[in-house]
C-alpha positions as CSV (number, residue, x, y, z in Angstrom):
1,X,-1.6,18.1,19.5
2,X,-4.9,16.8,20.2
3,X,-6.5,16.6,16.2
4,X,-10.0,16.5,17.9
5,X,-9.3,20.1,19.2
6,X,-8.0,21.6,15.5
7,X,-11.6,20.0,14.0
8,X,-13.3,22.3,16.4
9,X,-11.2,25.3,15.4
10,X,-11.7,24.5,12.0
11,X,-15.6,23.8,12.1
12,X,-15.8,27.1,14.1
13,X,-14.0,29.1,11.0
14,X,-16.0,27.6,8.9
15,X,-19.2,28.0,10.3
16,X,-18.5,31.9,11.5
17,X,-20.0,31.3,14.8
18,X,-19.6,29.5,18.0
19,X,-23.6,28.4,17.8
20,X,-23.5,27.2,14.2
21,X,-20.6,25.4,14.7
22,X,-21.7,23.7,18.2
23,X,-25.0,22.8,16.2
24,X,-22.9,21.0,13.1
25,X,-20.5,19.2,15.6
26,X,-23.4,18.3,17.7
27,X,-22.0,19.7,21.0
28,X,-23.4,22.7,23.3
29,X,-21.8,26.3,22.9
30,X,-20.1,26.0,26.4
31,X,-18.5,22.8,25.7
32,X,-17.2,24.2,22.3
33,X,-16.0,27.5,23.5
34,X,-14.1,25.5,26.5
35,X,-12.6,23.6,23.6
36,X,-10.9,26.5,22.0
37,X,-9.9,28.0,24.9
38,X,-7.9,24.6,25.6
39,X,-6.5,25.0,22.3
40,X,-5.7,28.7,22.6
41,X,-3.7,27.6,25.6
42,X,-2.0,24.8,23.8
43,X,-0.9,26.8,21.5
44,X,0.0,30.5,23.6
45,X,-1.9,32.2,20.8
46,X,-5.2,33.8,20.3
47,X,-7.4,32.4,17.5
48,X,-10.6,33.8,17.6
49,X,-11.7,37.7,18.1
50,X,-15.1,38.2,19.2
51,X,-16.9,40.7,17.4
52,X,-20.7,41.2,18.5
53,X,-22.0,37.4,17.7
54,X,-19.7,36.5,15.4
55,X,-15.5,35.3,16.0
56,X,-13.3,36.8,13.5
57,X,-10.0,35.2,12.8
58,X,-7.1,36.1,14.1
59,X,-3.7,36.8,11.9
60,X,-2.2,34.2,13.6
61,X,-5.1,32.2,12.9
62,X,-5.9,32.7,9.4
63,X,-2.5,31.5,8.8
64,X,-2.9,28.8,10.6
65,X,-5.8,27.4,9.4
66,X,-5.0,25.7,5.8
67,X,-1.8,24.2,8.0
68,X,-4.5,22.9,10.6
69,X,-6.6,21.4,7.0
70,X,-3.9,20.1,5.6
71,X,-3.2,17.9,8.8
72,X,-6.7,16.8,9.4
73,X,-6.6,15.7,5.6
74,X,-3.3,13.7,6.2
75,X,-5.3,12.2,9.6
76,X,-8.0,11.4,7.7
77,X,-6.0,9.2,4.7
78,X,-3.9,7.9,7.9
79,X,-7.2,6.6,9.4
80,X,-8.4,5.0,5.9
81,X,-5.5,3.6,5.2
82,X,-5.4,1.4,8.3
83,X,-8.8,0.6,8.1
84,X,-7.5,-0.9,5.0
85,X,-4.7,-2.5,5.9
86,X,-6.7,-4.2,9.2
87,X,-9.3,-5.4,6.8
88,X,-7.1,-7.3,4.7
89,X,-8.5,-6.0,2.0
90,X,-7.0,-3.4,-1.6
91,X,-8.2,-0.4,-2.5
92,X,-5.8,-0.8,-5.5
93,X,-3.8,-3.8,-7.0
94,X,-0.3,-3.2,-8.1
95,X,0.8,-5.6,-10.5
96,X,4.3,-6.6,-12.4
97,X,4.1,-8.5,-15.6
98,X,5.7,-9.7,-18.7
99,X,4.3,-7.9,-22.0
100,X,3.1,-10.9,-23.9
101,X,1.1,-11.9,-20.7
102,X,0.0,-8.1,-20.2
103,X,-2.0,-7.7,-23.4
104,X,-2.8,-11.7,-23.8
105,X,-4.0,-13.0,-20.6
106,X,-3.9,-10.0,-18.2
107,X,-5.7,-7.4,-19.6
108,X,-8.5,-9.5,-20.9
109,X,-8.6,-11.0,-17.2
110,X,-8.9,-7.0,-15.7
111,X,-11.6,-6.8,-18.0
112,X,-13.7,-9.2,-16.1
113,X,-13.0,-7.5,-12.8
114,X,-16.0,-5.6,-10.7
115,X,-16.3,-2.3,-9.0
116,X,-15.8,-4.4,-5.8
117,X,-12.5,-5.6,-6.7
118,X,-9.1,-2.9,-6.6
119,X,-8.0,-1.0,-9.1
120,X,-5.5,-2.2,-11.5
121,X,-1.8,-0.4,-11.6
122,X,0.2,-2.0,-14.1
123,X,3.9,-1.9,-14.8
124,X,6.3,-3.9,-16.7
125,X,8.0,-6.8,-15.3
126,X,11.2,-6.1,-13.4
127,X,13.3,-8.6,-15.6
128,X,15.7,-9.7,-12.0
129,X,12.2,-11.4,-11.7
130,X,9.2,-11.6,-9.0
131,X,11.6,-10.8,-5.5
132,X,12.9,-7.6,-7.1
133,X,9.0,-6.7,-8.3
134,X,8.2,-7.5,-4.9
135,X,10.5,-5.7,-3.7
136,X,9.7,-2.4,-5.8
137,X,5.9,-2.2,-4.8
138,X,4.2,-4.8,-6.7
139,X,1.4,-6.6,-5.0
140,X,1.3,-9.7,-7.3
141,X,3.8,-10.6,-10.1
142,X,3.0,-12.3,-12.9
143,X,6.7,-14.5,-14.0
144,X,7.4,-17.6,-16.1
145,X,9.6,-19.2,-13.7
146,X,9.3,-20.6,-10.5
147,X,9.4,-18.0,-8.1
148,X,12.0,-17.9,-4.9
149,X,10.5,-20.4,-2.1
150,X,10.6,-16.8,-0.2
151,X,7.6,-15.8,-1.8
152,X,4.0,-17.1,-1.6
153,X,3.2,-18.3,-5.2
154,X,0.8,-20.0,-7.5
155,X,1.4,-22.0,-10.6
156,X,-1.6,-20.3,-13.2
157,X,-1.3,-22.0,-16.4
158,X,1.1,-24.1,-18.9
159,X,0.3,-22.2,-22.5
160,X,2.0,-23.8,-25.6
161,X,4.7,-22.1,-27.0
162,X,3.6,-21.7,-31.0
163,X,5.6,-22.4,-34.0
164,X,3.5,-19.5,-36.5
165,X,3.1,-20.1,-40.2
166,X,1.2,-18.3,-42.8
167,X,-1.7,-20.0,-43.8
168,X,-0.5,-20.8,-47.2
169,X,2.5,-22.3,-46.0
170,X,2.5,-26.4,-46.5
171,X,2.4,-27.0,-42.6
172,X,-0.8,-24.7,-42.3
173,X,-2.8,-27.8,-41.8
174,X,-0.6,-30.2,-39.3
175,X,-1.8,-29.0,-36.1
176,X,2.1,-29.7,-34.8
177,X,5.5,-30.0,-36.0
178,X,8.7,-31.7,-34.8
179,X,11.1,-29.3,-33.6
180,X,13.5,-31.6,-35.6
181,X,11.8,-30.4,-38.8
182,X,11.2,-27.0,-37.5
183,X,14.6,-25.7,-37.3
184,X,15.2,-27.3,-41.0
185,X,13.0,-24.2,-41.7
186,X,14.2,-20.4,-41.5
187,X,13.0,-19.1,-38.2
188,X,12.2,-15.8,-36.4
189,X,13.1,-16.2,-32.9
190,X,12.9,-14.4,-29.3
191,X,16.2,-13.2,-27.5
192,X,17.4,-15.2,-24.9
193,X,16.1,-13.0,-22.4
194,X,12.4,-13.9,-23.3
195,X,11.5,-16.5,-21.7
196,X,10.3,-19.0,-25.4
197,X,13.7,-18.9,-26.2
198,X,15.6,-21.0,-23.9
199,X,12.4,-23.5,-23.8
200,X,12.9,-23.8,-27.6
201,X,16.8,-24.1,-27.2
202,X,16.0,-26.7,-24.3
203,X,14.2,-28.6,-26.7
204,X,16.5,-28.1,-29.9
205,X,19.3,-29.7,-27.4
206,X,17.4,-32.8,-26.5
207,X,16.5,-33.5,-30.0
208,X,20.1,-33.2,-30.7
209,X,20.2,-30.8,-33.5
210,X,21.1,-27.4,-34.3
211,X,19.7,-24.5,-35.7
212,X,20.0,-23.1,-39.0
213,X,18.7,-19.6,-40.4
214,X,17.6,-17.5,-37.5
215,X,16.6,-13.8,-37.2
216,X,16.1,-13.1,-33.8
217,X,13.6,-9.7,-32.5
218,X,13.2,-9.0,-29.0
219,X,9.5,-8.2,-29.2
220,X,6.7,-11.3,-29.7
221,X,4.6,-9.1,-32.0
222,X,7.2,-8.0,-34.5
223,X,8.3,-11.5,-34.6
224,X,4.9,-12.6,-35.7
225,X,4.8,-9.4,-38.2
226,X,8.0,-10.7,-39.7
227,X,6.9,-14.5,-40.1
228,X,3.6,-13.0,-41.6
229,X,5.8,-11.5,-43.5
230,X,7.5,-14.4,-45.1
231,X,11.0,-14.1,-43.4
232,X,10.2,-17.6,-41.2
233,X,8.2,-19.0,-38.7
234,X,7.7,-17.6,-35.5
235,X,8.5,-19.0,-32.2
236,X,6.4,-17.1,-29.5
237,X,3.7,-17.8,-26.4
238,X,1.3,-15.2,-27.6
239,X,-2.1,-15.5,-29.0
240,X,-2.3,-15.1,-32.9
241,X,-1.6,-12.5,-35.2
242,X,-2.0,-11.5,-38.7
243,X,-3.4,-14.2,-40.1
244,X,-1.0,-16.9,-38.8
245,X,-1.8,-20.6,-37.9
246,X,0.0,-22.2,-34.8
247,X,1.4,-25.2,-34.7
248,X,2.2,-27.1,-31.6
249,X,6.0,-28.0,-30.9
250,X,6.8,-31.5,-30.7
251,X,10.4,-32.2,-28.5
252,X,11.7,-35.6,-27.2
253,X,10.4,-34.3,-23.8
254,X,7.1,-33.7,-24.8
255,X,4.9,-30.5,-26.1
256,X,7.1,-27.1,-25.6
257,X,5.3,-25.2,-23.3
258,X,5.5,-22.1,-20.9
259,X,4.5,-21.5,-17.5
260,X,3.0,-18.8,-15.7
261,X,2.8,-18.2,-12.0
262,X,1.8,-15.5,-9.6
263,X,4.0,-14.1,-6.7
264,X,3.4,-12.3,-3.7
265,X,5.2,-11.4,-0.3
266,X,3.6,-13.7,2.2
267,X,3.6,-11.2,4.9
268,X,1.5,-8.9,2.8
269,X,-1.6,-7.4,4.9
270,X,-3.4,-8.3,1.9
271,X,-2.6,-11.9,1.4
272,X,-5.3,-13.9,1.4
273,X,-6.9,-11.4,-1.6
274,X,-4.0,-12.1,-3.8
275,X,-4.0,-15.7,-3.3
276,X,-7.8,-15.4,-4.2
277,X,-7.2,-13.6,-7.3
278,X,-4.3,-15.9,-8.2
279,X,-7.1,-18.4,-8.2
280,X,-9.5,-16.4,-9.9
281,X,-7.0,-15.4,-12.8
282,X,-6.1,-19.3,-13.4
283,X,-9.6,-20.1,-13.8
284,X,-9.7,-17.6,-16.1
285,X,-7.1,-19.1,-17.9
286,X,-8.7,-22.0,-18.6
287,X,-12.0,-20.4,-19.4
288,X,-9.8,-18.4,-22.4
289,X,-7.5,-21.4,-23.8
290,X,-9.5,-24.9,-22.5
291,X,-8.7,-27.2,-20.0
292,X,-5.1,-28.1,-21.5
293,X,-3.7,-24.7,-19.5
294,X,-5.0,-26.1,-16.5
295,X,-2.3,-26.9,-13.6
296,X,-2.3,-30.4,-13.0
Protein backbone atom coordinates (compact mmCIF):
# COMPACT_ATOMS: atom_id res chain seq x y z
CA UNK A 1 0.00 0.00 0.00
CA UNK A 2 1.46 3.12 -1.09
CA UNK A 3 1.61 5.29 2.63
CA UNK A 4 2.02 8.50 0.50
CA UNK A 5 -1.61 7.81 -0.92
CA UNK A 6 -3.30 7.11 2.86
CA UNK A 7 -1.56 10.79 3.89
CA UNK A 8 -3.64 12.24 1.27
CA UNK A 9 -6.79 10.44 2.34
CA UNK A 10 -6.12 11.37 5.74
CA UNK A 11 -5.14 15.20 5.10
CA UNK A 12 -8.39 15.26 2.97
CA UNK A 13 -10.57 14.01 6.16
CA UNK A 14 -9.03 16.26 8.01
CA UNK A 15 -9.26 19.26 6.17
CA UNK A 16 -13.13 18.64 4.93
CA UNK A 17 -12.26 19.58 1.52
CA UNK A 18 -10.44 18.68 -1.61
CA UNK A 19 -9.13 22.54 -1.83
CA UNK A 20 -8.00 22.92 1.77
CA UNK A 21 -6.39 19.83 1.76
CA UNK A 22 -4.48 20.39 -1.73
CA UNK A 23 -3.43 23.84 -0.15
CA UNK A 24 -1.91 22.13 3.23
CA UNK A 25 -0.19 19.35 1.14
CA UNK A 26 0.99 21.85 -1.31
CA UNK A 27 -0.39 20.05 -4.38
CA UNK A 28 -3.16 21.29 -6.97
CA UNK A 29 -6.85 19.93 -6.52
CA UNK A 30 -6.60 17.83 -9.76
CA UNK A 31 -3.44 16.09 -8.67
CA UNK A 32 -5.07 15.36 -5.25
CA UNK A 33 -8.39 14.16 -6.38
CA UNK A 34 -6.37 11.76 -9.01
CA UNK A 35 -4.76 10.66 -5.92
CA UNK A 36 -7.73 9.30 -4.16
CA UNK A 37 -9.18 8.01 -6.94
CA UNK A 38 -5.93 5.71 -7.25
CA UNK A 39 -6.51 4.87 -3.81
CA UNK A 40 -10.28 4.24 -4.15
CA UNK A 41 -9.11 1.80 -6.83
CA UNK A 42 -6.49 0.15 -4.67
CA UNK A 43 -8.70 -0.44 -2.34
CA UNK A 44 -12.35 -1.43 -4.42
CA UNK A 45 -14.02 0.89 -2.05
CA UNK A 46 -15.45 4.34 -2.11
CA UNK A 47 -14.01 6.82 0.43
CA UNK A 48 -15.26 10.01 -0.14
CA UNK A 49 -19.00 11.27 -0.99
CA UNK A 50 -19.28 14.44 -2.54
CA UNK A 51 -21.75 16.69 -1.18
CA UNK A 52 -22.00 20.28 -2.71
CA UNK A 53 -18.16 21.48 -2.00
CA UNK A 54 -17.53 19.48 0.67
CA UNK A 55 -16.51 15.21 0.69
CA UNK A 56 -18.26 13.48 3.46
CA UNK A 57 -16.87 10.21 4.66
CA UNK A 58 -17.89 7.22 3.68
CA UNK A 59 -18.90 4.19 6.27
CA UNK A 60 -16.32 2.28 4.96
CA UNK A 61 -14.15 5.13 5.35
CA UNK A 62 -14.70 6.49 8.70
CA UNK A 63 -13.79 3.12 9.77
CA UNK A 64 -11.01 3.11 8.11
CA UNK A 65 -9.42 6.04 8.91
CA UNK A 66 -7.98 5.69 12.71
CA UNK A 67 -6.53 2.17 11.04
CA UNK A 68 -5.04 4.41 8.13
CA UNK A 69 -3.49 6.87 11.49
CA UNK A 70 -2.46 4.32 13.31
CA UNK A 71 -0.15 3.07 10.35
CA UNK A 72 1.14 6.42 9.35
CA UNK A 73 2.06 6.82 13.17
CA UNK A 74 3.95 3.37 13.10
CA UNK A 75 5.65 4.72 9.52
CA UNK A 76 6.59 7.65 11.09
CA UNK A 77 8.53 6.01 14.44
CA UNK A 78 9.84 3.36 11.61
CA UNK A 79 11.39 6.32 9.73
CA UNK A 80 12.91 7.91 13.09
CA UNK A 81 14.05 5.12 14.22
CA UNK A 82 16.39 4.47 11.33
CA UNK A 83 17.39 7.79 11.09
CA UNK A 84 18.74 6.90 14.36
CA UNK A 85 20.15 3.87 13.94
CA UNK A 86 22.06 5.29 10.48
CA UNK A 87 23.38 8.16 12.58
CA UNK A 88 25.01 6.14 15.08
CA UNK A 89 23.70 8.01 17.49
CA UNK A 90 20.88 7.19 21.12
CA UNK A 91 17.94 8.60 21.73
CA UNK A 92 18.06 6.64 25.00
CA UNK A 93 20.92 4.69 26.86
CA UNK A 94 20.09 1.46 28.44
CA UNK A 95 22.30 0.57 31.10
CA UNK A 96 22.97 -2.67 33.44
CA UNK A 97 24.74 -2.08 36.74
CA UNK A 98 25.73 -3.29 40.07
CA UNK A 99 23.95 -1.39 43.04
CA UNK A 100 26.94 -0.12 44.90
CA UNK A 101 28.15 1.42 41.55
CA UNK A 102 24.45 2.55 40.64
CA UNK A 103 24.03 5.00 43.55
CA UNK A 104 28.04 5.71 44.00
CA UNK A 105 29.52 6.36 40.76
CA UNK A 106 26.66 6.09 38.29
CA UNK A 107 24.16 8.18 39.32
CA UNK A 108 26.34 11.03 40.24
CA UNK A 109 27.95 10.53 36.69
CA UNK A 110 24.09 10.80 34.97
CA UNK A 111 23.93 13.82 36.81
CA UNK A 112 26.48 15.53 34.79
CA UNK A 113 24.88 14.49 31.57
CA UNK A 114 23.25 17.21 29.01
CA UNK A 115 20.09 17.41 27.09
CA UNK A 116 22.30 16.35 24.08
CA UNK A 117 23.18 13.19 25.53
CA UNK A 118 20.35 9.96 25.75
CA UNK A 119 18.24 9.35 28.22
CA UNK A 120 19.26 7.15 31.02
CA UNK A 121 17.21 3.60 31.55
CA UNK A 122 18.62 1.83 34.42
CA UNK A 123 18.25 -1.70 35.59
CA UNK A 124 20.01 -3.86 37.91
CA UNK A 125 22.90 -5.94 36.84
CA UNK A 126 22.03 -9.28 35.35
CA UNK A 127 24.33 -11.26 37.98
CA UNK A 128 25.40 -14.13 34.79
CA UNK A 129 27.32 -10.86 34.09
CA UNK A 130 27.82 -8.28 31.02
CA UNK A 131 27.02 -11.05 27.83
CA UNK A 132 23.71 -12.01 29.51
CA UNK A 133 23.00 -7.86 30.13
CA UNK A 134 23.99 -7.58 26.61
CA UNK A 135 22.04 -9.98 25.72
CA UNK A 136 18.78 -8.75 27.53
CA UNK A 137 18.80 -5.12 26.01
CA UNK A 138 21.48 -3.31 27.81
CA UNK A 139 23.47 -0.79 25.71
CA UNK A 140 26.46 -0.55 28.19
CA UNK A 141 27.09 -2.70 31.34
CA UNK A 142 28.76 -1.65 34.07
CA UNK A 143 30.73 -5.23 35.76
CA UNK A 144 33.65 -5.78 38.07
CA UNK A 145 35.25 -8.39 36.05
CA UNK A 146 36.72 -8.63 33.00
CA UNK A 147 34.28 -8.91 30.47
CA UNK A 148 34.14 -11.88 27.69
CA UNK A 149 36.85 -10.98 24.80
CA UNK A 150 33.24 -11.12 22.72
CA UNK A 151 32.37 -7.90 23.90
CA UNK A 152 33.92 -4.48 23.27
CA UNK A 153 34.99 -3.21 26.81
CA UNK A 154 36.82 -0.62 28.75
CA UNK A 155 38.62 -0.88 31.99
CA UNK A 156 36.99 2.58 34.07
CA UNK A 157 38.58 2.64 37.34
CA UNK A 158 40.40 0.47 40.25
CA UNK A 159 38.38 1.83 43.62
CA UNK A 160 39.82 0.55 46.99
CA UNK A 161 37.83 -1.82 48.67
CA UNK A 162 37.40 -0.19 52.49
CA UNK A 163 37.83 -1.73 55.80
CA UNK A 164 34.99 0.76 57.79
CA UNK A 165 35.50 1.65 61.50
CA UNK A 166 33.68 4.05 63.65
CA UNK A 167 35.53 6.98 64.33
CA UNK A 168 36.08 6.19 67.87
CA UNK A 169 37.44 3.03 67.23
CA UNK A 170 41.54 2.81 67.89
CA UNK A 171 42.30 2.36 64.06
CA UNK A 172 40.16 5.62 63.17
CA UNK A 173 43.44 7.37 62.62
CA UNK A 174 45.74 4.67 60.56
CA UNK A 175 44.80 5.45 57.11
CA UNK A 176 45.34 1.41 56.41
CA UNK A 177 45.35 -1.82 58.07
CA UNK A 178 46.94 -5.20 57.39
CA UNK A 179 44.46 -7.69 56.46
CA UNK A 180 46.47 -9.88 58.91
CA UNK A 181 45.32 -7.66 61.77
CA UNK A 182 41.93 -7.05 60.18
CA UNK A 183 40.48 -10.40 60.48
CA UNK A 184 41.93 -10.59 64.29
CA UNK A 185 38.90 -8.15 64.55
CA UNK A 186 35.02 -9.14 64.30
CA UNK A 187 33.93 -8.37 60.83
CA UNK A 188 30.77 -7.65 58.74
CA UNK A 189 31.27 -9.05 55.45
CA UNK A 190 29.61 -9.27 51.74
CA UNK A 191 28.31 -12.64 50.41
CA UNK A 192 30.30 -14.29 48.08
CA UNK A 193 28.28 -13.24 45.32
CA UNK A 194 29.42 -9.55 45.72
CA UNK A 195 32.11 -9.05 44.19
CA UNK A 196 34.51 -7.46 47.72
CA UNK A 197 34.19 -10.67 49.01
CA UNK A 198 36.30 -13.01 47.06
CA UNK A 199 38.99 -9.98 46.70
CA UNK A 200 39.08 -9.94 50.46
CA UNK A 201 39.17 -13.88 50.65
CA UNK A 202 41.90 -13.68 47.85
CA UNK A 203 43.81 -11.64 50.04
CA UNK A 204 43.02 -13.42 53.53
CA UNK A 205 44.58 -16.67 51.52
CA UNK A 206 47.84 -15.04 50.45
CA UNK A 207 48.39 -13.73 53.83
CA UNK A 208 47.85 -17.10 55.01
CA UNK A 209 45.42 -16.73 57.71
CA UNK A 210 41.91 -17.32 58.47
CA UNK A 211 39.03 -15.60 59.51
CA UNK A 212 37.45 -15.37 62.75
CA UNK A 213 33.99 -13.72 63.81
CA UNK A 214 32.10 -12.91 60.67
CA UNK A 215 28.48 -11.71 60.05
CA UNK A 216 27.99 -11.65 56.55
CA UNK A 217 24.73 -9.19 54.84
CA UNK A 218 24.24 -9.25 51.20
CA UNK A 219 23.66 -5.52 50.94
CA UNK A 220 26.84 -2.85 51.14
CA UNK A 221 24.75 -0.34 53.03
CA UNK A 222 23.38 -2.50 55.83
CA UNK A 223 26.79 -3.75 56.21
CA UNK A 224 28.09 -0.37 56.88
CA UNK A 225 24.74 0.29 59.18
CA UNK A 226 25.78 -2.68 61.17
CA UNK A 227 29.66 -1.76 61.66
CA UNK A 228 28.30 1.80 62.61
CA UNK A 229 26.63 -0.08 64.74
CA UNK A 230 29.33 -1.67 66.69
CA UNK A 231 28.93 -5.31 65.44
CA UNK A 232 32.47 -5.09 63.31
CA UNK A 233 34.14 -3.51 60.66
CA UNK A 234 32.89 -3.36 57.35
CA UNK A 235 34.35 -4.67 54.24
CA UNK A 236 32.69 -2.91 51.16
CA UNK A 237 33.69 -0.73 47.74
CA UNK A 238 31.14 2.01 48.50
CA UNK A 239 31.63 5.55 49.40
CA UNK A 240 31.10 6.23 53.32
CA UNK A 241 28.33 6.03 55.48
CA UNK A 242 27.25 6.94 58.85
CA UNK A 243 29.92 8.38 60.19
CA UNK A 244 32.54 5.70 59.41
CA UNK A 245 36.29 6.18 58.57
CA UNK A 246 37.90 3.86 55.77
CA UNK A 247 40.87 2.33 56.06
CA UNK A 248 42.86 0.96 53.11
CA UNK A 249 43.55 -2.89 53.01
CA UNK A 250 47.01 -3.93 53.12
CA UNK A 251 47.51 -7.83 51.48
CA UNK A 252 50.90 -9.49 50.56
CA UNK A 253 49.87 -8.61 46.90
CA UNK A 254 49.37 -5.15 47.43
CA UNK A 255 46.24 -2.66 48.26
CA UNK A 256 42.73 -4.66 47.88
CA UNK A 257 41.09 -3.09 45.28
CA UNK A 258 38.06 -3.50 42.81
CA UNK A 259 37.69 -2.93 39.25
CA UNK A 260 35.15 -1.59 37.14
CA UNK A 261 34.72 -1.87 33.45
CA UNK A 262 32.16 -1.04 30.75
CA UNK A 263 30.74 -3.53 28.17
CA UNK A 264 29.08 -3.28 24.97
CA UNK A 265 28.18 -5.50 21.86
CA UNK A 266 30.69 -4.38 19.25
CA UNK A 267 28.26 -4.67 16.45
CA UNK A 268 26.06 -2.17 18.22
CA UNK A 269 24.84 0.67 15.60
CA UNK A 270 25.70 2.90 18.37
CA UNK A 271 29.21 1.93 19.13
CA UNK A 272 31.41 4.48 18.85
CA UNK A 273 28.86 6.62 21.47
CA UNK A 274 29.33 4.03 24.07
CA UNK A 275 32.90 3.83 23.75
CA UNK A 276 32.87 7.68 24.10
CA UNK A 277 30.87 7.62 27.23
CA UNK A 278 32.93 4.73 28.62
CA UNK A 279 35.58 7.44 28.30
CA UNK A 280 33.65 10.13 29.61
CA UNK A 281 32.44 8.10 32.70
CA UNK A 282 36.27 7.03 33.61
CA UNK A 283 37.25 10.50 33.58
CA UNK A 284 34.65 11.07 35.77
CA UNK A 285 35.92 8.68 37.98
CA UNK A 286 38.88 10.25 38.52
CA UNK A 287 37.45 13.74 38.86
CA UNK A 288 35.25 12.04 42.04
CA UNK A 289 38.02 9.85 43.83
CA UNK A 290 41.72 11.43 42.43
CA UNK A 291 44.04 10.18 40.13
CA UNK A 292 44.68 6.73 42.22
CA UNK A 293 41.28 5.30 40.26
CA UNK A 294 42.84 6.07 37.19
CA UNK A 295 43.56 2.97 34.67
CA UNK A 296 47.09 2.69 34.24
Amino acid sequence: MDLRLLRYFVATADAGSATRAAEVLHVTQPVLSRQLRQLEASLGVPLFAREGRRLRLTRTAEDLLPRARDLLAHADDLERAVGVLASGRLDELHLAVPSTTLTDVLAPFLATLGPEDPVAMVRELDPRGAVAAVRAGADLAIVTRPPARSLASRALAVLPVWAYVRADDPWAERGSVDVRDLVTRPLVLLTEDLRPRPLLDAAVEDAAVGYGDVLEVSNAQVAQALAASGRGIAVVSDDPRFGLVPLHIEAPAGRVRIRLYAAWDPQHHAAEALAGLAERLSAFCVERYGAEVAVR
